[in-house]
C-alpha positions in Angstrom: 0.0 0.0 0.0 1.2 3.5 -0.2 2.8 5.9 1.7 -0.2 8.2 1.5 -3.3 5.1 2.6 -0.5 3.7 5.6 -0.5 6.5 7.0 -4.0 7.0 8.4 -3.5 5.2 12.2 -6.4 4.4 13.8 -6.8 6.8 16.9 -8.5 4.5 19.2 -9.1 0.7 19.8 -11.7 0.9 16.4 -12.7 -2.2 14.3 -12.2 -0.6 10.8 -9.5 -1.4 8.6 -7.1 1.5 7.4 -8.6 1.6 4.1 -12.5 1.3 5.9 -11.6 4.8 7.3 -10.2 6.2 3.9 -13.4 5.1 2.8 -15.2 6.8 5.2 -13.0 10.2 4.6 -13.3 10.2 1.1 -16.9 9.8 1.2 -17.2 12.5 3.8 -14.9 15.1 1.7 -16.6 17.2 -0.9 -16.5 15.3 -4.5 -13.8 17.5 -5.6 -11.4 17.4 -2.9 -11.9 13.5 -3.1 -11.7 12.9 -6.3 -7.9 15.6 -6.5 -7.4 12.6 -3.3 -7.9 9.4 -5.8 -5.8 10.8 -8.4 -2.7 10.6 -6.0 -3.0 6.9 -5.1 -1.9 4.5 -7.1 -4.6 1.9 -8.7 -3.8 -0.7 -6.8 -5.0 1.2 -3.3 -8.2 2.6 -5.6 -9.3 -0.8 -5.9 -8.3 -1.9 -2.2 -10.5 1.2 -0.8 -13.6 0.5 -3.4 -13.8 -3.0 -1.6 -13.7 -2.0 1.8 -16.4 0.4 1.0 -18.7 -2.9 0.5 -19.5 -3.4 3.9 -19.5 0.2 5.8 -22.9 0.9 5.7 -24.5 4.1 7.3 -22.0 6.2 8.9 -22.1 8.3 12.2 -19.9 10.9 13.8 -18.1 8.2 15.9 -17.0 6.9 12.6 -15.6 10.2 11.7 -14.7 11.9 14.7 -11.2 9.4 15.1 -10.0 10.4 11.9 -10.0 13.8 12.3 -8.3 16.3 14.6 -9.3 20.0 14.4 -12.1 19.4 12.0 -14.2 17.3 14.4 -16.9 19.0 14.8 -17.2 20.1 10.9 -17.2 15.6 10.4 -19.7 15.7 13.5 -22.2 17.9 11.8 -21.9 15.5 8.6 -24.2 12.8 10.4 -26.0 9.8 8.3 -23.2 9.8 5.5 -22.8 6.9 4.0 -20.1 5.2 1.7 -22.0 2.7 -0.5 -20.3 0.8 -3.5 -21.8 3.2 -5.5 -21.0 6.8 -4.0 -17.1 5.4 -3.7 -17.5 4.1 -7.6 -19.0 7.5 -9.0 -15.6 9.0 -7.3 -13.7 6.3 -9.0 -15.1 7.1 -12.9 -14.5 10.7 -11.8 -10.9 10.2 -10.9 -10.2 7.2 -13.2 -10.7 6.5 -17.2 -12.9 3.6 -18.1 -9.9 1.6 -19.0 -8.3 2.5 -16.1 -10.8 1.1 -13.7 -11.3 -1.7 -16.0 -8.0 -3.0 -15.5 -7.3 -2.6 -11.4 -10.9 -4.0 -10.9 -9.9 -7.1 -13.7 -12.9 -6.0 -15.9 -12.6 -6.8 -19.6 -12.2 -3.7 -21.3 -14.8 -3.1 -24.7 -13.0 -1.5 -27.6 -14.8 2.1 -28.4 -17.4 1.5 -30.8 -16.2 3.0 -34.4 -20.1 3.2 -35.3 -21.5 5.7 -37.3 -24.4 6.1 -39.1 -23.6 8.7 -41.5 -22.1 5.6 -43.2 -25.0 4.2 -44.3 -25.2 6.4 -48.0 -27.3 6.0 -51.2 -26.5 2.7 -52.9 -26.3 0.8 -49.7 -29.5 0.0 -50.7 -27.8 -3.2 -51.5 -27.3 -4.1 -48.1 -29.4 -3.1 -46.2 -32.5 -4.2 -48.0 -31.6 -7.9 -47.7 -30.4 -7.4 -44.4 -34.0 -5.6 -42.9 -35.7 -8.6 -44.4 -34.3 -10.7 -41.7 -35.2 -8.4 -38.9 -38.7 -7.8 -37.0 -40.8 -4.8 -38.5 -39.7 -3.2 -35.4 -36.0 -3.2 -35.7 -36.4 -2.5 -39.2 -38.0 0.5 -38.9 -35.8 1.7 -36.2 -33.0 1.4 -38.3 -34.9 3.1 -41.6 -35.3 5.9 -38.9 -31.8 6.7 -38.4 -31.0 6.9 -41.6 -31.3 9.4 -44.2 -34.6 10.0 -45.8 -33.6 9.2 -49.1 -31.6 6.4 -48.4 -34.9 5.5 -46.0 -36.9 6.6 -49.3 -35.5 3.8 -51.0 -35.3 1.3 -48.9 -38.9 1.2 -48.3 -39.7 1.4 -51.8 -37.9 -2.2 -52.0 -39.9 -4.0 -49.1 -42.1 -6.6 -50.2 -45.8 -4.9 -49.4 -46.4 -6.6 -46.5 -43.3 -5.7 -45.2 -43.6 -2.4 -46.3 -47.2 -1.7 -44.8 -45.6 -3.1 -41.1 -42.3 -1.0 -41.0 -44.2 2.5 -42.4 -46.8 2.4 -40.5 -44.4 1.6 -36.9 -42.2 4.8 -37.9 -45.4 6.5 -37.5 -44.8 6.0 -33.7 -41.3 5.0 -33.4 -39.9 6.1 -30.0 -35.8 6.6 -28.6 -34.7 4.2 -27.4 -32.5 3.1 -24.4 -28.9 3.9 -24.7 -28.0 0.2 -23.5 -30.1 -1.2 -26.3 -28.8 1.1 -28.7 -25.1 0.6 -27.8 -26.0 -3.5 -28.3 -27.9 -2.5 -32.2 -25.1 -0.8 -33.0 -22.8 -3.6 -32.2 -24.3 -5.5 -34.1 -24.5 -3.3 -37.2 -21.7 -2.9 -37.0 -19.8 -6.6 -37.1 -22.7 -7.7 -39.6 -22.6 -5.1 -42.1 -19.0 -3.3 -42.0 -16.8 -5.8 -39.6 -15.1 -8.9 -40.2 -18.6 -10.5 -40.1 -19.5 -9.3 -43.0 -16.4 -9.3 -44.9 -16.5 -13.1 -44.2 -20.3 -13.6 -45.3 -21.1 -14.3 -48.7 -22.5 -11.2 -50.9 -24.2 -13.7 -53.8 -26.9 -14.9 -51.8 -27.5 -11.1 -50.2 -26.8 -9.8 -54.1 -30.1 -12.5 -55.2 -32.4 -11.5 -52.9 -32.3 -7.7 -53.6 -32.3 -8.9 -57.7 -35.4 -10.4 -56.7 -37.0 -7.9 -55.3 -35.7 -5.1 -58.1 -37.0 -7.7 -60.6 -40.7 -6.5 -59.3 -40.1 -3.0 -60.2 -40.6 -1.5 -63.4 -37.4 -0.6 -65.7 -37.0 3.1 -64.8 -37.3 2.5 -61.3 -34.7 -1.0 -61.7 -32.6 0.9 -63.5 -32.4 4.4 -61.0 -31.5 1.8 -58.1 -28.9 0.0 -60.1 -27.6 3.1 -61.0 -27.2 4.7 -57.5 -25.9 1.5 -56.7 -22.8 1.1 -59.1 -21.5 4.9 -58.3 -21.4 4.0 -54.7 -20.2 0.4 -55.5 -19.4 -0.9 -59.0 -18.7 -4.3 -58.1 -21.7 -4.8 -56.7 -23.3 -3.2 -59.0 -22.2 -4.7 -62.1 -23.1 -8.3 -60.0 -26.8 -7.2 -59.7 -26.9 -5.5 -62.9 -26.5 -9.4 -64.4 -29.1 -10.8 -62.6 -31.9 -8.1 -63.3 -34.3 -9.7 -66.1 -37.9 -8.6 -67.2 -40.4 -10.1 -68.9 -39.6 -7.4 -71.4 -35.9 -8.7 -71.8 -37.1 -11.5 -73.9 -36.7 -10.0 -77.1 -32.6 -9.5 -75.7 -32.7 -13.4 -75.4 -30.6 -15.0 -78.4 -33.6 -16.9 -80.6 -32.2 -20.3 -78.9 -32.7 -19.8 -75.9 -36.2 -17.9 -76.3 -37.6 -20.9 -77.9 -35.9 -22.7 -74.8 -37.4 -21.0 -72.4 -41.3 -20.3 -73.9 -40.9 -24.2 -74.4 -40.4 -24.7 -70.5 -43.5 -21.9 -69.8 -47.2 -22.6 -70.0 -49.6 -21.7 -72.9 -51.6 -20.1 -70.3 -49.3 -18.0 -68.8 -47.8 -16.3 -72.2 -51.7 -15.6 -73.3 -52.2 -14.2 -70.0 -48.6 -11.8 -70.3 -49.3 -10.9 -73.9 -52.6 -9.2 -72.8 -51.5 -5.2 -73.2 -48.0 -6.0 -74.9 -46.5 -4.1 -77.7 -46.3 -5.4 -81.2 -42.6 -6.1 -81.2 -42.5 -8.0 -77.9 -45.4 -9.8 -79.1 -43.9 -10.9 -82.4 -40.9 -11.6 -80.8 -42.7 -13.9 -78.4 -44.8 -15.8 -80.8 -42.1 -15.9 -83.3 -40.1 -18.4 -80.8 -43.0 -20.3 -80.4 -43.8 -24.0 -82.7 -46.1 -23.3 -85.2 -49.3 -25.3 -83.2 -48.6 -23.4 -80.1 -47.9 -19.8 -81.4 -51.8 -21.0 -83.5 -53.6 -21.5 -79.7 -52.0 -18.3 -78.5 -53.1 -16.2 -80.8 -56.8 -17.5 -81.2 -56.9 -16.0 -77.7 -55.5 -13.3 -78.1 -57.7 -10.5 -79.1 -57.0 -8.7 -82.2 -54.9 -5.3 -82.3 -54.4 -3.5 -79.0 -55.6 -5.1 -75.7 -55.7 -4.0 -72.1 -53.7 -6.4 -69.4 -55.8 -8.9 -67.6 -55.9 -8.1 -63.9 -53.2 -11.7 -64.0 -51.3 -10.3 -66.5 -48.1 -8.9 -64.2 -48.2 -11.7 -62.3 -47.9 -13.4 -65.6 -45.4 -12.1 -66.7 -43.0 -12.1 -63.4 -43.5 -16.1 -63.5 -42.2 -16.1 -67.0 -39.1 -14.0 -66.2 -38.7 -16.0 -62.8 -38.4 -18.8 -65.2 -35.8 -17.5 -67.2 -33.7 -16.5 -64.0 -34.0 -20.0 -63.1 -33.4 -22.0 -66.6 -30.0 -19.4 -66.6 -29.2 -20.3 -63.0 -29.6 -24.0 -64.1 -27.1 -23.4 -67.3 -30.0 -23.8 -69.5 -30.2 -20.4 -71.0 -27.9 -17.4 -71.1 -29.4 -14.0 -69.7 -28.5 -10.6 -72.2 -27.0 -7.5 -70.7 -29.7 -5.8 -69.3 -27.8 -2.6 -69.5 -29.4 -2.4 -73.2 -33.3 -2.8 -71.6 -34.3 0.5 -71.8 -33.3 1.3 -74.8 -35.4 -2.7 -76.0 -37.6 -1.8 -73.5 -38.6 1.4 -75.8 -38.7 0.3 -78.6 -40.8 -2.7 -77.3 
């Protein structure tokens, strides 16, 4: 122990323990003057005094009095002070860093948390969408909260609707919440999204599940994402970019693999999606089809324009799942979708 804690002597015949009464003193002093007190012992002593402190319990002047000389009366007048765990460990963060008591008490010390949530920018979209899908409505909308309203903009517009309806209407009435629950969200933002966690997780299976959902979307709005998405990150981009395909890709399809694929889809299904579709993506349709089937089709087919069927988007998302999946398989090749709007256009 120090030179400073050794030499406090008890006065008289008392029970307490050396560091008991530097307990009791430094609990009786003002905070400042304690605290200037802590800062000239060494750690070791610090944590000595904090577990004698344990068992004090109330104080009274004859607890005071006997370590005091001239300034009896002034500890007299301080009746009922007591020097809990707590009061002595308030001194302690006062006096002491977090890593400093940490490390005399044998605590484990967390590293600082590098968080921040200005990192989440436009064309994380990427990310974050397939992440939110794996977290309740509630967390979700937490997290669209704190972010910025475009980025938040866009996120939302990528929920599934069901999804969508539950997250919007919670940030209606989302609410702070506690700092110890934020710290522990944060954490875990943190490892999954920009640690070593998510550096070691895959990004094709996250990469397919947002395709999936931009594959629901018309082309202006597929395309604006995709965009925003390549000038934050072109890698990922580029990797999305190839598995975007629309019903109104087909025409991109080399003639092979068109026939291929109308081959593997139902008559019903392409009457259903040519309901409301322009001349060229209809001839291009028909024209992969045999000579008997393209024969039903059109016998269904009203003549000239049409309207779509209320099935007819649904339709036509089946038919483009199926082309995801025969390319997947090795079947088929996919075309660059870059080209789409331009085919998309002129379809």
């Amino acid at each position: 122990m120090s030179t400073q804690v050794a030499e406090i002597r008890p006065q008289s015949s008392s029970h307490r323990s050396s560091t008991e009464k530097v307990a009791i003193l430094l609990a009786s002093l003002d905070n400042s003057l304690a605290i200037e007190l802590l800062k000239k012992l060494g750690a070791e002593d610090a944590k000595h005094i904090l577990e004698s402190s344990a068992n004090l319990g109330p104080l009274t002047s004859g607890d005071v009095v006997p370590l005091v000389d001239e300034f009896a009366n002034e500890f007299a007048d301080a009746l009922g002070i007591s020097a809990s765990r707590q009061q002595l460990m308030a001194l302690l963060e006062a006096a002491f860093t977090s890593e400093e008591i940490a490390s005399f008490l044998g605590r484990p010390t967390e590293k600082p948390s590098t968080f921040s949530w200005s990192r989440f920018t436009m064309g994380m979209e990427s990310t974050l969408v397939p992440y939110l899908l794996d977290e309740h409505p509630q967390t979700a909308a937490y997290i669209l909260s704190r972010l910025s309203a475009d980025l938040a903009a866009r996120c939302i517009e990528l929920l599934p609707a069901a999804l969508r309806a539950s997250v919007t209407a919670r940030l209606l009435r989302i609410e702070d919440v506690k700092k110890p629950v934020l710290d522990v969200l944060e954490r875990v933002l943190q490892e999954d999204l920009f640690g070593e966690r998510a550096a070691a997780a895959g990004g094709n299976d996250r990469l397919e599940r947002l395709a999936n959902i931009i594959n629901r979307l018309d082309r202006a709005q597929a395309d604006a994402i995709i965009t925003d998405i390549i000038k934050i990150n072109p890698e990922d981009g580029a990797a999305l970019r190839k598995l975007i395909f629309m019903f109104e890709d087909i025409p991109l399809l080399e003639q092979q693999h068109r026939a291929k694929l109308l081959d593997r889809v139902s008559t019903d299904l392409i009457i259903a999606a040519l309901f409301g579709a322009e001349a060229e993506l209809r001839e291009a349709i028909l024209s992969s089809l045999s000579a008997r089937t393209r024969r039903m089709v059109e016998s269904e087919l009203p003549q000239g324009e049409s309207q779509p069927r209320k099935d007819t988007v649904e339709c036509r998302r089946k038919i483009a799942e199926a082309a995801i999946q025969a390319a997947k398989n090795g079947d088929i090749t996919l075309p660059d979708t870059s080209a789409a709007p331009e085919a998309g256009a002129a379809a």
